[in-house]
C-alpha positions, -999 to +999 in steps of 0.1 A: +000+000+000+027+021+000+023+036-035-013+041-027-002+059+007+027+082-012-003+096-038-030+102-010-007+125+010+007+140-019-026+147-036-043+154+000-041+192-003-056+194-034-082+167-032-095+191-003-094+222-028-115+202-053-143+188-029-144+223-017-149+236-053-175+205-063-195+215-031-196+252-037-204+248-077-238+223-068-250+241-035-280+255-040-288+244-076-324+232-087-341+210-092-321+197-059-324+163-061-307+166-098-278+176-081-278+152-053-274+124-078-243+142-087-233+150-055-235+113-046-213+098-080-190+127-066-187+112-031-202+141-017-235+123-001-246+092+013-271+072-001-297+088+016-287+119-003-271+136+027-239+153+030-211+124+039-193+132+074-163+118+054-155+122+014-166+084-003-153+088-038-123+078-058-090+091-058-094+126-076-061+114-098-072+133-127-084+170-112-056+166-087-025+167-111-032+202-130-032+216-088-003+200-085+016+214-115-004+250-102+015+246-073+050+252-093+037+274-116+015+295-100-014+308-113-037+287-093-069+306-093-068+291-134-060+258-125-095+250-099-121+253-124-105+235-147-096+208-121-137+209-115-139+204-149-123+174-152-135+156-125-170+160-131-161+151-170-144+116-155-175+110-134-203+116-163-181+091-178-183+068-151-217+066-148-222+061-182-198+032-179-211+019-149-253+017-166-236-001-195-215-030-177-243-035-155-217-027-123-240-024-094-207-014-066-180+014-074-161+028-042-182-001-016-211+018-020-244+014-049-231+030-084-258+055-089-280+041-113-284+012-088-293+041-063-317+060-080-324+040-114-310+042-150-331+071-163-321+095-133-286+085-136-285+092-175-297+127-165-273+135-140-244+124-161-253+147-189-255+174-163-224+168-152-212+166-185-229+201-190-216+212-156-171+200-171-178+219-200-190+255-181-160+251-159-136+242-185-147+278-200-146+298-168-110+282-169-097+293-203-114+330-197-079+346-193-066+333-222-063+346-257-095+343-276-081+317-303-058+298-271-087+293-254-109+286-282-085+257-291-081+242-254-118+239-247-125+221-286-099+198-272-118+195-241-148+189-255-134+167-282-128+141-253-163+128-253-156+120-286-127+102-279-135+084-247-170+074-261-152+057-291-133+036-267-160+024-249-179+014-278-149-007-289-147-024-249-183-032-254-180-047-287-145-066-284-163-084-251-188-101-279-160-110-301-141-143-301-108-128-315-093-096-301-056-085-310-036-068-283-031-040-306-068-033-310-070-035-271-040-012-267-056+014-288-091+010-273-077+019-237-055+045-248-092+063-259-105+051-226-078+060-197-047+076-225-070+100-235-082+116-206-047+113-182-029+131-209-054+158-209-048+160-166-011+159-173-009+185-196-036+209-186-018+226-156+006+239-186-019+245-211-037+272-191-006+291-179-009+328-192+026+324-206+031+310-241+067+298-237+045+277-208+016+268-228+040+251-248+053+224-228+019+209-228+021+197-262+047+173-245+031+168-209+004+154-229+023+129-239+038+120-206+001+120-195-015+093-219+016+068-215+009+073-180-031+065-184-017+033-203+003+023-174-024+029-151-046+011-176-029-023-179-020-025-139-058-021-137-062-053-157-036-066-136-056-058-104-091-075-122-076-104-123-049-113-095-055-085-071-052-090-030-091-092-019-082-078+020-067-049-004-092-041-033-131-057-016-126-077-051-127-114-061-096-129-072-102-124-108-129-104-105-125-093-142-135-129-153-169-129-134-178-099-156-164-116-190-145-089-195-117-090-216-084-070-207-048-076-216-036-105-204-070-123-216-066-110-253-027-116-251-034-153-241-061-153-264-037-145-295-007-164-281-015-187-260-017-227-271-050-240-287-062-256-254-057-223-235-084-202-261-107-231-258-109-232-217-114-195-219-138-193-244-158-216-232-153-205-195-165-171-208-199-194-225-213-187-188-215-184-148-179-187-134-171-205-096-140-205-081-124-235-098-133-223-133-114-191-122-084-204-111-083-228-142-081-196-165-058-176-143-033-211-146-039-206-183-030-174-187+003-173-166+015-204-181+006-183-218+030-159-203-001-136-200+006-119-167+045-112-175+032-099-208+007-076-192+040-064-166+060-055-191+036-033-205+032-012-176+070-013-170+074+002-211+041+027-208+059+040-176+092+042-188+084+061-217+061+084-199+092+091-177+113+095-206+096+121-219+092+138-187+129+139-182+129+155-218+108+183-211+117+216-198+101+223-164+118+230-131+130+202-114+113+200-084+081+196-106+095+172-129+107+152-094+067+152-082+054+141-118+077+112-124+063+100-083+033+104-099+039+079-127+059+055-105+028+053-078+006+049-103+021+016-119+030+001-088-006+006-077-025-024-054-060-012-055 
């Protein structure tokens, strides 16, 4: 857990800044129950709809960076909004992801639509949606008109992208035959997409030019990163620590879902290894049938496979960081970043 317990107390101060800000930009808003929805995908409220005595949502990765890169750089007061913006642009997503894989739990608690039903949840997420894109405005204000005209199309271009993704997730989970290269590309639209915009966006909304153009770079850094975090991810649905994560050892397989290491074993692997998978996929899982695939996939050199990936994804996200041109005590926090994030256990 030590990973886990370096990012919380580096990302403390500024997970405080953007509760703060989510609280302040819903108070008060009508119709009021709208906004409790949100406020409870945010972590804000319990499931009675009541303010939580302690926050119960995820780890604010993505608004957090941009604060952190503030920090450095100053110009903070730019930086909150769109920090706002893209957690409540990562949480729209979520729910929309959550309604179509049928996940009833995120964060030990009801995923929203499993709160309040798939219709209300489909309306808060577009309202959150709505809600990203007014703050990522309010946060490219100061810019030059055609600057900040071309962030926020790039902001709002992410649906695009991250939509695309998830359409490929749900149809590569009907298909037989998936190549690791058509997996790869689908998660860099899911998590590559959205991490780069986190990484570079603290540089992107600098008033500076010479500033703004580092983040053509930090981008970069950013969606290797998300690939990391990606593929350790799939790591985790499969041979995470239960007493760690709340999930089932292979947890992933329950769901059918198919991540890395089962498309790697499914193009590599030996004939017998596709045909217990495939046919373990035909239906209900137990224990045994679990174990049976996760022996399959290790001995298809699966898991090592999947290991190396996050060791290349982080090594050339820190590659490029240690290209760029940012002071080095910034440069020192990002690539902690990047290392806690592949060496992840929940």
């Amino acid at each position: 857990m030590a990973s886990q317990n370096a990012l919380a107390n580096l990302f403390k101060p500024f997970v405080k800044r953007v509760n703060e800000g989510l609280k302040v930009l819903l108070d008060g808003r009508k119709p009021e129950k709208l906004y409790s929805y949100i406020g409870y995908q945010l972590g804000l409220q319990d499931e009675e709809l009541s303010p939580c005595v302690a926050f119960k949502g995820g780890k604010r990765l993505r608004s957090s960076i941009p604060l952190l890169v503030a920090k450095y750089l100053g110009e903070g007061e730019f930086a909150l909004p769109g920090s706002l913006a893209l957690e409540l642009f990562h949480n729209f997503t979520l729910i929309v992801d959550d309604i179509q894989d049928h996940d009833e739990i995120r964060h030990a608690r009801p995923t929203l639509w499993k709160l309040v039903g798939v219709p209300q949840a489909l309306n808060a997420a577009l309202v959150a949606e709505a809600l990203a894109h007014d703050c990522a405005k309010d946060a490219c204000a100061h810019l030059p008109p055609k600057t900040a005209s071309n962030w926020l199309l790039a902001f709002q271009q992410m649906t695009m992208k991250v939509f695309e993704g998830q359409h490929l997730d749900i149809l590569y989970e009907r298909e037989e035959q998936v190549f690791t290269a058509q997996y790869l590309q689908m998660a860099f639209s899911k998590t590559g997409i959205l991490l780069g915009q986190s990484f570079a966006q603290g540089f992107a909304l600098q008033p500076r030019e010479e500033i703004r153009k580092i983040a053509i770079i930090m981008r970069q850094v950013g969606e290797m990163a998300g690939m990391a975090f990606q593929v350790q991810d799939d790591i985790l649905g499969l041979w995470s620590d239960t007493k760690k994560t709340g999930k089932p050892v292979g947890s992933d397989l329950h769901r059918h879902k198919k991540t890395l290491p089962i498309v790697h074993a499914l193009e590599n692997g030996s004939r017998s290894t596709r045909q217990v998978i495939l046919e373990a996929f035909k239906g209900e899982l137990d224990d045994k049938k679990v174990n049976s695939i996760l022996g399959c996939l290790e001995a298809a050199g699966s898991k090592d496979y999947a290991l190396s990936q996050v060791r290349e994804y982080s090594s050339r996200a820190l590659a490029l960081l240690d290209g760029s041109a940012i002071d080095d005590k910034l440069k020192s926090k990002l690539a902690e970043v990047i290392e806690n994030l592949s060496k992840r256990e929940t």
